[in-house]
N, C-alpha and C positions, 0 to 999 in steps of 0.2 A: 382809269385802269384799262392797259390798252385789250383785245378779244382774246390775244394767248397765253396773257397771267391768269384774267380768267378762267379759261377753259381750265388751264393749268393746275387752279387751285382747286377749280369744282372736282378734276380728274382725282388729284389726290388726296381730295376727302373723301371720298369716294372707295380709294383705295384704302385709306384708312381706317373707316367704318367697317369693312369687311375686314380689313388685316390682311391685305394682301402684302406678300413680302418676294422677293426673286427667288424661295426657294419652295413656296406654296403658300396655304391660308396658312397664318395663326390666329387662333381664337383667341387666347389672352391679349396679346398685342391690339385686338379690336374691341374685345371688352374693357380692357383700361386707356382705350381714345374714347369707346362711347361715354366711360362713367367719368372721364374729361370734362365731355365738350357738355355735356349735360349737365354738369355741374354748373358749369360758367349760365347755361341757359338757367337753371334754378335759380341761380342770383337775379338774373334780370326778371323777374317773378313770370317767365311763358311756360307754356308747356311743354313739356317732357316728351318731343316728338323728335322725328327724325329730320322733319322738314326745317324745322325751329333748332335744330343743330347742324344742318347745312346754311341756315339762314346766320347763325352767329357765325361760324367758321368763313362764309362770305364780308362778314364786317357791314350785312344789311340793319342786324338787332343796333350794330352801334351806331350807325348812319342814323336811322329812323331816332334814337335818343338824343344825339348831336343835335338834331332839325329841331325837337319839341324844348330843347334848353335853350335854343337861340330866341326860342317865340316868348 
């Protein structure tokens, strides 16, 4: 993944945890990305953080599971 998808992606999680929109915040639109992304981290049995939902939104949670089914 080249450094500007990245950044890319980190920027608009980012923006999406807060709900930023081009015409201000929305709180709803950022409270139903967090009870999203949090959900998806429920499954994978981590915790309910913020860091561990920018970690699954990155596709680290699924890298690090890919790695331990190959072993």
């Amino acid at each position: 993944m080249s450094d500007e998808s990245f950044n890319g992606r980190e920027e608009q999680f980012e923006r999406l945890w807060e709900g930023q929109t081009p015409k201000g915040i929305n709180r709803v639109k950022a409270l139903k990305f967090r009870q999203y992304i949090l959900e998806h981290v429920r499954q994978k049995r981590r915790p309910l953080t913020r860091e561990n939902a920018k970690r699954y939104w990155m596709g680290d949670i699924q890298r690090e599971e890919a790695e331990n089914e190959s072993f």
